[in-house]
N, CA, C, O and CB atoms as a CASP TS submission, in Angstrom:
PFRMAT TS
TARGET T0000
AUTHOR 0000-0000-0000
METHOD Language model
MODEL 1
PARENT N/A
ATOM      1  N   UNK     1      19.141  26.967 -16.880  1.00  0.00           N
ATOM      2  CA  UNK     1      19.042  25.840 -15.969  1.00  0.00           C
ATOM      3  C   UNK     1      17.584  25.540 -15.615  1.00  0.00           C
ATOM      4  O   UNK     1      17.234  24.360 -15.615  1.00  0.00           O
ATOM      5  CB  UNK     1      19.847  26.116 -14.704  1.00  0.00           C
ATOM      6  N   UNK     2      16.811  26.379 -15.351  1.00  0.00           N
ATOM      7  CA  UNK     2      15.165  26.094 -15.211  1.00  0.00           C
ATOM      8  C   UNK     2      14.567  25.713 -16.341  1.00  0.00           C
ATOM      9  O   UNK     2      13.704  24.932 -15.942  1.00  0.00           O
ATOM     10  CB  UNK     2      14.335  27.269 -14.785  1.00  0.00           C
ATOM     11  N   UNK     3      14.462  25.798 -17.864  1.00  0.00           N
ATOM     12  CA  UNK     3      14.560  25.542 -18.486  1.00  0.00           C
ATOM     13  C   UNK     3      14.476  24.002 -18.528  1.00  0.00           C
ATOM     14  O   UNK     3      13.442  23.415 -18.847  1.00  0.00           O
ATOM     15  CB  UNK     3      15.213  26.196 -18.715  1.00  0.00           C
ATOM     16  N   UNK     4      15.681  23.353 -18.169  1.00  0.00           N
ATOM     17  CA  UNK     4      16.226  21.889 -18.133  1.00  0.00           C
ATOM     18  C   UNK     4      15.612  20.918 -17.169  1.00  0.00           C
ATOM     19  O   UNK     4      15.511  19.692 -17.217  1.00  0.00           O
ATOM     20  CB  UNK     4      17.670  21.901 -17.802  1.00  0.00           C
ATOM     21  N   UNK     5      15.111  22.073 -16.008  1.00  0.00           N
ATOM     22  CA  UNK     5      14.380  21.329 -15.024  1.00  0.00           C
ATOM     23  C   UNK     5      13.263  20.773 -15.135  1.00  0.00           C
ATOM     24  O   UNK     5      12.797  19.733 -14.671  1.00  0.00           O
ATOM     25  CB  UNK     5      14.202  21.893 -14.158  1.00  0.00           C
ATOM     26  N   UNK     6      12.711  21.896 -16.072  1.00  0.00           N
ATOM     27  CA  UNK     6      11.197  21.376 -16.716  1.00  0.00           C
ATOM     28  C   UNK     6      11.397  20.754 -17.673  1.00  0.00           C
ATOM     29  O   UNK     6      10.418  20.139 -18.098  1.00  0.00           O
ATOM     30  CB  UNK     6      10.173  22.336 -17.173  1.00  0.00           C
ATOM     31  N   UNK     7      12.374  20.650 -18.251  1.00  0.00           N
ATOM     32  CA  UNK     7      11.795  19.262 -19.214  1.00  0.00           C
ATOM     33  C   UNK     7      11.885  17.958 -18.724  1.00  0.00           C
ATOM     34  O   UNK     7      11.441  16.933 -19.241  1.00  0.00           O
ATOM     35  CB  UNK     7      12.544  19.063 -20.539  1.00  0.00           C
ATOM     36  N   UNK     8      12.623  18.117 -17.474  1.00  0.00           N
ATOM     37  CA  UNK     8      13.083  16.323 -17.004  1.00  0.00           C
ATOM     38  C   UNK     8      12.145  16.280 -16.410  1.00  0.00           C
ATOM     39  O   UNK     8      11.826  15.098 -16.286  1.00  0.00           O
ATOM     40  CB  UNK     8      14.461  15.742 -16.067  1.00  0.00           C
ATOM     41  N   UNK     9      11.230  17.144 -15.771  1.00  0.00           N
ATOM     42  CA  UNK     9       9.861  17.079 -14.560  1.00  0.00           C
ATOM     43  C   UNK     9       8.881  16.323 -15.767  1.00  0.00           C
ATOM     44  O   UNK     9       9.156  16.673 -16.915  1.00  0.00           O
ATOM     45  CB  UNK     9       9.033  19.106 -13.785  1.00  0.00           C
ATOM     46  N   UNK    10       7.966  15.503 -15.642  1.00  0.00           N
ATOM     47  CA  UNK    10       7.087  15.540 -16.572  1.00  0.00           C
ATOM     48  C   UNK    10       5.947  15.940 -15.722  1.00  0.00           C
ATOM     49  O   UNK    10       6.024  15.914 -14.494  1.00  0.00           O
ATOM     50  CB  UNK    10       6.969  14.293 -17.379  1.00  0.00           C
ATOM     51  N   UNK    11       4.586  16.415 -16.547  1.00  0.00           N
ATOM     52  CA  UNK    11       3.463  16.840 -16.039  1.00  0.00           C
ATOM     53  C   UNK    11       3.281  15.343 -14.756  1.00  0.00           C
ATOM     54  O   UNK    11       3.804  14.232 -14.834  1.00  0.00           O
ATOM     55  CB  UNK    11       2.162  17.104 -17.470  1.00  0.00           C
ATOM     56  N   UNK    12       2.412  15.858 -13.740  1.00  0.00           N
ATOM     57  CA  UNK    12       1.678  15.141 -12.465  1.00  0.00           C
ATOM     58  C   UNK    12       0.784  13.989 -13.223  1.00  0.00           C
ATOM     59  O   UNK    12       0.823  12.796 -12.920  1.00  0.00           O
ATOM     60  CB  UNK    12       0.572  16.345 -11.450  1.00  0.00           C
ATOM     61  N   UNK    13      -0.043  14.567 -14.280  1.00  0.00           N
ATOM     62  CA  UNK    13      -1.131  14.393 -14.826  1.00  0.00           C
ATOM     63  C   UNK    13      -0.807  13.165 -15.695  1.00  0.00           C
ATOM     64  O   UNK    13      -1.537  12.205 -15.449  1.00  0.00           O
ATOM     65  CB  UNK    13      -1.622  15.612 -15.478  1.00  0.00           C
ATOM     66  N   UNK    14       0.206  12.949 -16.748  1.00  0.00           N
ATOM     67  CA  UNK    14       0.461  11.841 -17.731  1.00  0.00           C
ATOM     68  C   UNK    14       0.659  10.886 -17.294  1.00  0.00           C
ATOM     69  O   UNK    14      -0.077   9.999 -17.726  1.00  0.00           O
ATOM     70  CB  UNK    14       1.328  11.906 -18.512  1.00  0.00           C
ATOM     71  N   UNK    15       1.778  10.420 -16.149  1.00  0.00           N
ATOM     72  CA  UNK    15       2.000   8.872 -16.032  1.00  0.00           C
ATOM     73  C   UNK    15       1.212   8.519 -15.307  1.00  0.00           C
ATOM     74  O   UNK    15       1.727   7.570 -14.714  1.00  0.00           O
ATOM     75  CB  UNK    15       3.183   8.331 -15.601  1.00  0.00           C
ATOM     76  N   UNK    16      -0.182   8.741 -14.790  1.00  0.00           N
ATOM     77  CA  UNK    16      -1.139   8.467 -14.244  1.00  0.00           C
ATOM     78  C   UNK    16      -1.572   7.661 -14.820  1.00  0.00           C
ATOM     79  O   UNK    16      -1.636   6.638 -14.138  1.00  0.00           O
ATOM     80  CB  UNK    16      -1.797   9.205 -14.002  1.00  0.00           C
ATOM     81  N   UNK    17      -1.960   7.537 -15.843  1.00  0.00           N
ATOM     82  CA  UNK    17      -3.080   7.058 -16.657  1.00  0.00           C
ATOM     83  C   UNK    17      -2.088   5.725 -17.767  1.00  0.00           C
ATOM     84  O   UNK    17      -2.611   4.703 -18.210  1.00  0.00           O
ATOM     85  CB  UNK    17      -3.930   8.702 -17.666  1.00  0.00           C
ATOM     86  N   UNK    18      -0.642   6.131 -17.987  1.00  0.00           N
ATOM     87  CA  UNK    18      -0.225   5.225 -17.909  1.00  0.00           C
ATOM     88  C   UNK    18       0.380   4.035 -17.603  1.00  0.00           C
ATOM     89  O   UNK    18       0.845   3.104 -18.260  1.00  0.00           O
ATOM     90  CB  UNK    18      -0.208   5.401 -18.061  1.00  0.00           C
ATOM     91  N   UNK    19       0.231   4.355 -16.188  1.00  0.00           N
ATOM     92  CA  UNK    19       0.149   2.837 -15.081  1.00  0.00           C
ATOM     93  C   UNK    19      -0.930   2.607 -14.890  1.00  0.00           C
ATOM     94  O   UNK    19      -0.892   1.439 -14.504  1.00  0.00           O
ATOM     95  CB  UNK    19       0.706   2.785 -13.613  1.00  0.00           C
ATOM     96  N   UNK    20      -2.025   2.945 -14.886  1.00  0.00           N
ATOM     97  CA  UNK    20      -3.465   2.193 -14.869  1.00  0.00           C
ATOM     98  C   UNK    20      -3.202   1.622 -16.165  1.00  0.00           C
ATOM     99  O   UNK    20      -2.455   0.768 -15.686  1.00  0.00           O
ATOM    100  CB  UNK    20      -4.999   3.161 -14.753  1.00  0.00           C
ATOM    101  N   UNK    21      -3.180   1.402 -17.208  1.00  0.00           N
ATOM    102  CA  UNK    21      -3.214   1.031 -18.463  1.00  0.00           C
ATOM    103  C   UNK    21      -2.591  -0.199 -18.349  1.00  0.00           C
ATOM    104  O   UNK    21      -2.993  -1.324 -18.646  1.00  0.00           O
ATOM    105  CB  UNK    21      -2.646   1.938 -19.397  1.00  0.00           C
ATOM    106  N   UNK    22      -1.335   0.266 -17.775  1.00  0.00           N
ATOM    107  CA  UNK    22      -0.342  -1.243 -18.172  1.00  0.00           C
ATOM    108  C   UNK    22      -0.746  -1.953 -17.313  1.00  0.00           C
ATOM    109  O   UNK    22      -0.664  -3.166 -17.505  1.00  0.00           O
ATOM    110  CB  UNK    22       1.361  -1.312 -18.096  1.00  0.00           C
ATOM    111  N   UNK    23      -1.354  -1.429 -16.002  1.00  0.00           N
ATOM    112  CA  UNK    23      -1.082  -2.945 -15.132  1.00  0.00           C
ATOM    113  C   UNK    23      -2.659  -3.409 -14.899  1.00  0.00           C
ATOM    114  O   UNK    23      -2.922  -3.864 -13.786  1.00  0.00           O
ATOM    115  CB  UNK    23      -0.105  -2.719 -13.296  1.00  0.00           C
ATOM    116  N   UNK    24      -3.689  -3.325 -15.850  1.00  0.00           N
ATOM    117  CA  UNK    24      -5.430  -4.105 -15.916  1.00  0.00           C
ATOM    118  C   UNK    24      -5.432  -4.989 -16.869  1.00  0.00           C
ATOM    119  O   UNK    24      -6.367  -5.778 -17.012  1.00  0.00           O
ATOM    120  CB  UNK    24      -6.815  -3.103 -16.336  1.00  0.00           C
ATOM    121  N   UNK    25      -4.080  -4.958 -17.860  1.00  0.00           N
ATOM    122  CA  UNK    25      -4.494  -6.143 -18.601  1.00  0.00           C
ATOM    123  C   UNK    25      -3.477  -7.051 -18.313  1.00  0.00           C
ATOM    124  O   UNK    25      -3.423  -8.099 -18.955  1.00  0.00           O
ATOM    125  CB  UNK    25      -4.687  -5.955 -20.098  1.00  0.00           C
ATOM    126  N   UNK    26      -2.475  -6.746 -17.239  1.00  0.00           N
ATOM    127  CA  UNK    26      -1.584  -7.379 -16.491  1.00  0.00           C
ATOM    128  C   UNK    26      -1.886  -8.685 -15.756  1.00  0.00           C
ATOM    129  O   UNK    26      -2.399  -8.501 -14.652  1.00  0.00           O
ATOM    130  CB  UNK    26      -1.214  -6.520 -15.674  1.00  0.00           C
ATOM    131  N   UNK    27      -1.693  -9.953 -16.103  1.00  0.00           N
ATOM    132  CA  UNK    27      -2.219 -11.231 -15.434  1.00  0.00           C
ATOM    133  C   UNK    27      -1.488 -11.260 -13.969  1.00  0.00           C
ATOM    134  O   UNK    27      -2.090 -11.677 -12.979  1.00  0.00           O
ATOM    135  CB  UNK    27      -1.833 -12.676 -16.400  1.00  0.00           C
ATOM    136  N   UNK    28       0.124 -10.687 -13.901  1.00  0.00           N
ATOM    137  CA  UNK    28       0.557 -11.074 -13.078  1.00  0.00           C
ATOM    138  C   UNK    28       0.123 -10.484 -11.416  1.00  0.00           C
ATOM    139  O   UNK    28       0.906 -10.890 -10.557  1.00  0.00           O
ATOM    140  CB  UNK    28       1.696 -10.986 -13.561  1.00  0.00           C
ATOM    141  N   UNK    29      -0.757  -9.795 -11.019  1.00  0.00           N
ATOM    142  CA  UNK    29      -1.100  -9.669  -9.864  1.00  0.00           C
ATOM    143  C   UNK    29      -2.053 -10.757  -9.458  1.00  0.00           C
ATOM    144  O   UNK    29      -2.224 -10.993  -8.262  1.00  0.00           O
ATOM    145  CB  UNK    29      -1.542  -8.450  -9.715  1.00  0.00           C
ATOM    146  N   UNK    30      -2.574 -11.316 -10.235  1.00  0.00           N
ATOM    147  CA  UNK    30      -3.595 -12.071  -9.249  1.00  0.00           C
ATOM    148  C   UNK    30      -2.848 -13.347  -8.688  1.00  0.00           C
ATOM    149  O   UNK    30      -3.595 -13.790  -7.815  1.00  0.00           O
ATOM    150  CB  UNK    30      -5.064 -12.572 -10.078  1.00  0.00           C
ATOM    151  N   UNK    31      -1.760 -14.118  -8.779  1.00  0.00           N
ATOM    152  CA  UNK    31      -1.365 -14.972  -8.818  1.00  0.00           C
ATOM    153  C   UNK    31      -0.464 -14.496  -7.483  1.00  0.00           C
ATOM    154  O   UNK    31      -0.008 -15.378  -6.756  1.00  0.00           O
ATOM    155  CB  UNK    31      -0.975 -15.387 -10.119  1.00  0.00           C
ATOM    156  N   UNK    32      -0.239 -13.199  -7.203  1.00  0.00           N
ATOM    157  CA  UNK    32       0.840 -12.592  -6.188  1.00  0.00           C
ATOM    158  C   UNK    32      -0.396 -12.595  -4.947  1.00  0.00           C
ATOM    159  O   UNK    32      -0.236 -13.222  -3.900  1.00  0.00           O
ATOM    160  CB  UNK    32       1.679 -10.735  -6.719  1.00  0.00           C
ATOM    161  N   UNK    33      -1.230 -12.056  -5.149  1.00  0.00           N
ATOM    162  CA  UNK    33      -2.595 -11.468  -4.361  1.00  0.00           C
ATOM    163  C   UNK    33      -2.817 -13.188  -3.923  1.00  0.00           C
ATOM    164  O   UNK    33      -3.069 -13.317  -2.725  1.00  0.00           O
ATOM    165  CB  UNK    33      -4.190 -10.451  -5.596  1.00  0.00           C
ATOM    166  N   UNK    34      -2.778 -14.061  -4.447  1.00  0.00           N
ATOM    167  CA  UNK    34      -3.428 -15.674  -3.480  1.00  0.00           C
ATOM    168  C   UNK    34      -2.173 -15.938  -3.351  1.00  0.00           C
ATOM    169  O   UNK    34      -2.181 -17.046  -2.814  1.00  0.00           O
ATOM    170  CB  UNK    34      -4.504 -17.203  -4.280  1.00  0.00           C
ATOM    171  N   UNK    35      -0.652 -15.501  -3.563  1.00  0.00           N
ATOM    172  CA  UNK    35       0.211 -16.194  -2.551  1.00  0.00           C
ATOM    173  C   UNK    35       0.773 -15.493  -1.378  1.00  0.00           C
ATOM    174  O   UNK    35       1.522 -15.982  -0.532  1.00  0.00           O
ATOM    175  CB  UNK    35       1.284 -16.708  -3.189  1.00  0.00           C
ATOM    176  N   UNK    36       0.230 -14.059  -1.443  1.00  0.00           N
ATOM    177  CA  UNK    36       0.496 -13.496  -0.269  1.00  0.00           C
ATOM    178  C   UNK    36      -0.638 -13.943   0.522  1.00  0.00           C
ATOM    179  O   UNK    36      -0.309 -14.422   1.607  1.00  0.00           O
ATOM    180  CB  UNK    36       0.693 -12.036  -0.333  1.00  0.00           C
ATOM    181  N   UNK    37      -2.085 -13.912   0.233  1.00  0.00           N
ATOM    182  CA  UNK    37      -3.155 -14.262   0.857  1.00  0.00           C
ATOM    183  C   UNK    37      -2.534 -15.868   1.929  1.00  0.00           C
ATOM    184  O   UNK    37      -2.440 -15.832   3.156  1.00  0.00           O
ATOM    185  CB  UNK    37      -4.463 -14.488  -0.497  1.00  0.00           C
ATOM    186  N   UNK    38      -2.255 -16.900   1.217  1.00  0.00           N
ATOM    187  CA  UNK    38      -2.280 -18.050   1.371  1.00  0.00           C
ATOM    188  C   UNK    38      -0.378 -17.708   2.778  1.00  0.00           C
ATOM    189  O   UNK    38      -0.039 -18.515   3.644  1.00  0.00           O
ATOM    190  CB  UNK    38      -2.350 -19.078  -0.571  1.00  0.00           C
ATOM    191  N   UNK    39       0.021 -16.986   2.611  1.00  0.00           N
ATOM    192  CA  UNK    39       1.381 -17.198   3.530  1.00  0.00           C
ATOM    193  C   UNK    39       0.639 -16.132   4.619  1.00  0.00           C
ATOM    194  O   UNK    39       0.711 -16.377   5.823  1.00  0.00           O
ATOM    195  CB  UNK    39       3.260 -16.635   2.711  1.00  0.00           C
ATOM    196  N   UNK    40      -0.008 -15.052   4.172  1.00  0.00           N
ATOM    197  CA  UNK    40      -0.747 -14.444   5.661  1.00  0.00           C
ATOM    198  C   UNK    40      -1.543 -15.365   6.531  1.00  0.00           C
ATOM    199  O   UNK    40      -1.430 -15.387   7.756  1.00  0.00           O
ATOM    200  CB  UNK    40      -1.842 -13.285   5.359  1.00  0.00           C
ATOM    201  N   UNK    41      -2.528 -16.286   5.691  1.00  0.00           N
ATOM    202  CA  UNK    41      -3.159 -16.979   6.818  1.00  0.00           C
ATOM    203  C   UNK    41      -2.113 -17.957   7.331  1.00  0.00           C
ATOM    204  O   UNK    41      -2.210 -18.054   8.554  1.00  0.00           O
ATOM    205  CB  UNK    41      -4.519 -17.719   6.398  1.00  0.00           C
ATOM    206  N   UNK    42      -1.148 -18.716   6.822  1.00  0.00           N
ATOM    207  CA  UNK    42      -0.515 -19.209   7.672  1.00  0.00           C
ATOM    208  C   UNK    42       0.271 -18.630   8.594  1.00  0.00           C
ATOM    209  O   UNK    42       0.891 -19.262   9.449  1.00  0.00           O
ATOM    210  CB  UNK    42      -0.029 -19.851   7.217  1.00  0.00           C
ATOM    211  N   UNK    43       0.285 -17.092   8.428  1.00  0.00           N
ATOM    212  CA  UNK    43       1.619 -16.198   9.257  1.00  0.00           C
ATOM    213  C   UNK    43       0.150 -16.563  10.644  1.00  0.00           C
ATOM    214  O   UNK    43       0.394 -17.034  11.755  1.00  0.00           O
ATOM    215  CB  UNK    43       2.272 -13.706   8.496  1.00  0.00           C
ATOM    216  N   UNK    44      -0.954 -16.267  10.251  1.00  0.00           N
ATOM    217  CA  UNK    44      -1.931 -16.192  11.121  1.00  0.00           C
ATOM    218  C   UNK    44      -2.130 -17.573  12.037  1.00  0.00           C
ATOM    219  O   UNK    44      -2.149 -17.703  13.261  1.00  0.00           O
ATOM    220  CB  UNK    44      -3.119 -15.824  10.325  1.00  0.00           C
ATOM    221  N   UNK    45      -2.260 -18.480  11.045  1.00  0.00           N
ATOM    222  CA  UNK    45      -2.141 -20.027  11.830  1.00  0.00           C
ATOM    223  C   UNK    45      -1.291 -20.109  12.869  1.00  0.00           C
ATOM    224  O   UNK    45      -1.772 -20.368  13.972  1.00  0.00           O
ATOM    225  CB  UNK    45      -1.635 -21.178  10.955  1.00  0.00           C
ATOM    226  N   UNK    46       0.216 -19.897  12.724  1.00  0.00           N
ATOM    227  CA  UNK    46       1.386 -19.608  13.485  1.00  0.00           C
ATOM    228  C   UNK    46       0.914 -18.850  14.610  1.00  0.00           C
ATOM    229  O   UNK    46       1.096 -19.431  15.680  1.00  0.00           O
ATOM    230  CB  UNK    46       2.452 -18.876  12.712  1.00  0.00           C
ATOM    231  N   UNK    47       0.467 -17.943  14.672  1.00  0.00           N
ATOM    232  CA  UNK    47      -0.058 -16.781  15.489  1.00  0.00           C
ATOM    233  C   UNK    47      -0.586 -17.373  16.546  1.00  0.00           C
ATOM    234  O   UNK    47      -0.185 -17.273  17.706  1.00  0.00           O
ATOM    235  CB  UNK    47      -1.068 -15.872  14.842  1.00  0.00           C
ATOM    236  N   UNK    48      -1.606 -18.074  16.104  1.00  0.00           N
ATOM    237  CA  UNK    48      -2.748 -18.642  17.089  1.00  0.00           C
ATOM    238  C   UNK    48      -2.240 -20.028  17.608  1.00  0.00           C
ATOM    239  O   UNK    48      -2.988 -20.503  18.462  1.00  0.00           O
ATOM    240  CB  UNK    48      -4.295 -18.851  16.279  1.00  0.00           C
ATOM    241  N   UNK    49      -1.138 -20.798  17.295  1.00  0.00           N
ATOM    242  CA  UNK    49      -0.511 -21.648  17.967  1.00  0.00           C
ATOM    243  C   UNK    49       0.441 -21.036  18.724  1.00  0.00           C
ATOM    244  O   UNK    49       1.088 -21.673  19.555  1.00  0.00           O
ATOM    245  CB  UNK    49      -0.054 -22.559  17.244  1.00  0.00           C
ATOM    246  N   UNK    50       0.578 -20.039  18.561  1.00  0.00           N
ATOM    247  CA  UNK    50       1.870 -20.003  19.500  1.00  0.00           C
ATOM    248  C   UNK    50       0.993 -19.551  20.537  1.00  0.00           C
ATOM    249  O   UNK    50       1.041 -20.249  21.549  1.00  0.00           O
ATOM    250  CB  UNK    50       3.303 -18.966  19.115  1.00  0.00           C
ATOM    251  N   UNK    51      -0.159 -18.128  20.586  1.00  0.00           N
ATOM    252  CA  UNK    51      -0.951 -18.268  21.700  1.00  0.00           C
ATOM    253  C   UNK    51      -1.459 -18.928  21.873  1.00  0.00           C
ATOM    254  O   UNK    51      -1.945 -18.334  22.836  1.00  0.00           O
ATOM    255  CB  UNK    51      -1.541 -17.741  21.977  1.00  0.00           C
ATOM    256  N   UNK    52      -2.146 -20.163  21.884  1.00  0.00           N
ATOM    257  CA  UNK    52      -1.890 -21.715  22.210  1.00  0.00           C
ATOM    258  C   UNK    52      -1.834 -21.821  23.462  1.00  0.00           C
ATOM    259  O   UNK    52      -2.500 -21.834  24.497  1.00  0.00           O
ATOM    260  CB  UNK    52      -0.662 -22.364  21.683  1.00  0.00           C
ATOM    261  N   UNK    53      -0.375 -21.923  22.842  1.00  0.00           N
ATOM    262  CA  UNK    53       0.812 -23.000  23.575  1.00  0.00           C
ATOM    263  C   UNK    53       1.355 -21.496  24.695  1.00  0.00           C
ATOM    264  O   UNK    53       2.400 -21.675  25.320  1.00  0.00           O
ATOM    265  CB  UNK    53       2.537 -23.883  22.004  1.00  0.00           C
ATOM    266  N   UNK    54       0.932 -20.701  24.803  1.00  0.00           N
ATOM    267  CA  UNK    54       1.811 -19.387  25.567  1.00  0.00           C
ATOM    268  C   UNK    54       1.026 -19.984  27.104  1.00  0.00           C
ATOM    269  O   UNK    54      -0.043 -20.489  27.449  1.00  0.00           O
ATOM    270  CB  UNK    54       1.294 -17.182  24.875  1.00  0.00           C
ATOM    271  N   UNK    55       2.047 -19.643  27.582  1.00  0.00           N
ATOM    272  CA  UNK    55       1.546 -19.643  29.704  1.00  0.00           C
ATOM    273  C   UNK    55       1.450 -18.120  29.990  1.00  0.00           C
ATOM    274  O   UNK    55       1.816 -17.219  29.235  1.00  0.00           O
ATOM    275  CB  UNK    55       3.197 -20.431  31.200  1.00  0.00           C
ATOM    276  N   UNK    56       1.012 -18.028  30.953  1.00  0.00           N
ATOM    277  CA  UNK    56       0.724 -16.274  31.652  1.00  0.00           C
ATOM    278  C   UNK    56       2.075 -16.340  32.234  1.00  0.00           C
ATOM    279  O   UNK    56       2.614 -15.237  32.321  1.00  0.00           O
ATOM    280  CB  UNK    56      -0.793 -15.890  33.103  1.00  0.00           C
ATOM    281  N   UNK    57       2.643 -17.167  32.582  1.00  0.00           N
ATOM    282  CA  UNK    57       3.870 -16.777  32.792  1.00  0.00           C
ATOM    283  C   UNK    57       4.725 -16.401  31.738  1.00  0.00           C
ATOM    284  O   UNK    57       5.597 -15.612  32.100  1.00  0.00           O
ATOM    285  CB  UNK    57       4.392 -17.617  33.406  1.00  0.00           C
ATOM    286  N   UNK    58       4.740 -16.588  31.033  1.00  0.00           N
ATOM    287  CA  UNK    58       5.278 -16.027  29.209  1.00  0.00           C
ATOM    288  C   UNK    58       5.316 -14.633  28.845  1.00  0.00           C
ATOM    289  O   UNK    58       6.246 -14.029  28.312  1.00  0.00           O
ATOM    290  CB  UNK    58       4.199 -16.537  27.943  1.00  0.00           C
ATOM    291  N   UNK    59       3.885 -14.077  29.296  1.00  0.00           N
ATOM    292  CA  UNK    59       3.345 -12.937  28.748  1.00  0.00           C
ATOM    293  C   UNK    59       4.045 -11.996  30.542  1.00  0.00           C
ATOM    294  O   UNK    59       3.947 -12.361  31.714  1.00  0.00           O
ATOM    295  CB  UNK    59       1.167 -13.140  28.228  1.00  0.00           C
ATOM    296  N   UNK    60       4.863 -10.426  29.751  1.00  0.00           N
ATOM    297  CA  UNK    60       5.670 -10.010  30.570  1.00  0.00           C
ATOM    298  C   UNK    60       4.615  -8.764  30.788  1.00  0.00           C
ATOM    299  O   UNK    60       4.169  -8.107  29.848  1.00  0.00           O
ATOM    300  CB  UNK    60       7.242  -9.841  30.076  1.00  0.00           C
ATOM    301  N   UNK    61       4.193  -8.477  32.560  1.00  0.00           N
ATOM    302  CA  UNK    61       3.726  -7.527  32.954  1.00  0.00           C
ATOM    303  C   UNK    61       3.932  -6.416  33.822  1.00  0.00           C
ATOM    304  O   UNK    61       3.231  -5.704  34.541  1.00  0.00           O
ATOM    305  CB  UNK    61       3.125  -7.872  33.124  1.00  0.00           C
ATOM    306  N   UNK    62       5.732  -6.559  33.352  1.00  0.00           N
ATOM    307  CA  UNK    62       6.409  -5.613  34.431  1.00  0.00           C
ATOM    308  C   UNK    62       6.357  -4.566  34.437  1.00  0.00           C
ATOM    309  O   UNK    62       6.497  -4.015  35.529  1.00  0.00           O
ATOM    310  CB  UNK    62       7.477  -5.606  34.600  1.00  0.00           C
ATOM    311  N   UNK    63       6.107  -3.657  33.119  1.00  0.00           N
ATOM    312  CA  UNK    63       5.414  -2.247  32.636  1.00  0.00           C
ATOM    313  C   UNK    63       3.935  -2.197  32.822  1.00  0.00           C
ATOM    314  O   UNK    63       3.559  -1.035  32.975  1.00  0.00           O
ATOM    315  CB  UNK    63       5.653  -1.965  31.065  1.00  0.00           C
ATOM    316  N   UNK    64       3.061  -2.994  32.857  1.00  0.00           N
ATOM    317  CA  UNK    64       1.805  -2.614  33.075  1.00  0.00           C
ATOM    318  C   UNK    64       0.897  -2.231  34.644  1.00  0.00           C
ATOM    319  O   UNK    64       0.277  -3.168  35.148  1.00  0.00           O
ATOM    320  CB  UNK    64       1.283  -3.638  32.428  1.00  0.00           C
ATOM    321  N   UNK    65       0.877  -1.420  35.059  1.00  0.00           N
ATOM    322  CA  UNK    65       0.114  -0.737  36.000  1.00  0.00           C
ATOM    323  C   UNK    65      -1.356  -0.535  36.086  1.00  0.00           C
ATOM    324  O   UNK    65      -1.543   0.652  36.355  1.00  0.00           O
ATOM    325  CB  UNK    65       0.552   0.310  35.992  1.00  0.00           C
ATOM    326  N   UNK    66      -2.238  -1.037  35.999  1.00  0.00           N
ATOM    327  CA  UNK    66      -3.592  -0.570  35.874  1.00  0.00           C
ATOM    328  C   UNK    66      -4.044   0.173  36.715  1.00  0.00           C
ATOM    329  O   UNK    66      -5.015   0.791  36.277  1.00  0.00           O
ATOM    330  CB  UNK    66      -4.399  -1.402  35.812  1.00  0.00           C
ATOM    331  N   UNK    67      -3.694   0.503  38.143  1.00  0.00           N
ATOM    332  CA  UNK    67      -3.791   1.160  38.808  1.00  0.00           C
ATOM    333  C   UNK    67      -3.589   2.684  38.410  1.00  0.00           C
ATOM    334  O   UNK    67      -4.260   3.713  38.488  1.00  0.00           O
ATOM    335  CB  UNK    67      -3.213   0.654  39.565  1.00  0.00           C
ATOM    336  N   UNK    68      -2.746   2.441  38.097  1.00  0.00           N
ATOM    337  CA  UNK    68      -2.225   4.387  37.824  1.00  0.00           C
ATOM    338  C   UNK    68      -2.894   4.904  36.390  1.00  0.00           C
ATOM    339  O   UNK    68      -2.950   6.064  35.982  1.00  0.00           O
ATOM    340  CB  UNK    68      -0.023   4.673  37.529  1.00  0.00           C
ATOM    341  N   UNK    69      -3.346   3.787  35.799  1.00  0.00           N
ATOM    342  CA  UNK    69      -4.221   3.955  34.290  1.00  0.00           C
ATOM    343  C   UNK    69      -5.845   4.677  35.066  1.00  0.00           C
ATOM    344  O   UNK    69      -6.558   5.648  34.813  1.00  0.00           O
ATOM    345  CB  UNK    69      -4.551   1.836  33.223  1.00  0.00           C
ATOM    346  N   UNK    70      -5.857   3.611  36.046  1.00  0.00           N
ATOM    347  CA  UNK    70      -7.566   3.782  36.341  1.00  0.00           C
ATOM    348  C   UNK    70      -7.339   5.292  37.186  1.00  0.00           C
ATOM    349  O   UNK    70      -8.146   6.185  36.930  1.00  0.00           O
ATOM    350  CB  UNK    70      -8.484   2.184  37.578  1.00  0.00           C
ATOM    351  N   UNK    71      -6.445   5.510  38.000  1.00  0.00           N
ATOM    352  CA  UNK    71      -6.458   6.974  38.821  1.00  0.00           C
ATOM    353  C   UNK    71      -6.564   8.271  38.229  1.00  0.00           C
ATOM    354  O   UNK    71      -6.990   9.301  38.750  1.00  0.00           O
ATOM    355  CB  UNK    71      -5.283   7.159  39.526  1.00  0.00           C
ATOM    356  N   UNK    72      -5.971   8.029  36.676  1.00  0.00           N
ATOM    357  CA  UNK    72      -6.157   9.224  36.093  1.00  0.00           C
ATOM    358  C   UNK    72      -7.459  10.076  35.352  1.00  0.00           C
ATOM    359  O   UNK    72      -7.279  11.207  34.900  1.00  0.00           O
ATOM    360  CB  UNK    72      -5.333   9.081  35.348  1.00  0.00           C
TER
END
């Protein structure tokens, strides 16, 4: 049975070098890399309109104490 184990294990060392290989002459990341880029800054755009548009009444400060922060 140990035997069997090691052959299904392959060395740490081999498929290393063959995923660097396959994926540098790989076109398809760069095209993923500017459409995640391009939906983060809008996740970001979103972001900054909604703090905007937020009131201090919006923003909830029923857990925050500064008092007992600064005493310690």
């Amino acid at each position: 049975e140990e035997e069997k184990e090691r052959e299904v294990t392959p060395p740490p060392a081999s498929p290393v070098p063959a995923v660097l290989t396959q994926k540098s002459p790989s076109p398809v990341p760069e095209p993923v890399q500017t459409v995640s880029k391009s939906a983060e800054e809008k996740a970001f755009l979103d972001l900054e309109d909604d703090l905007d548009n937020m009131e201090l009444d919006d923003i909830d400060t029923t857990d925050i104490n500064l008092d007992d922060e600064l005493s310690d």
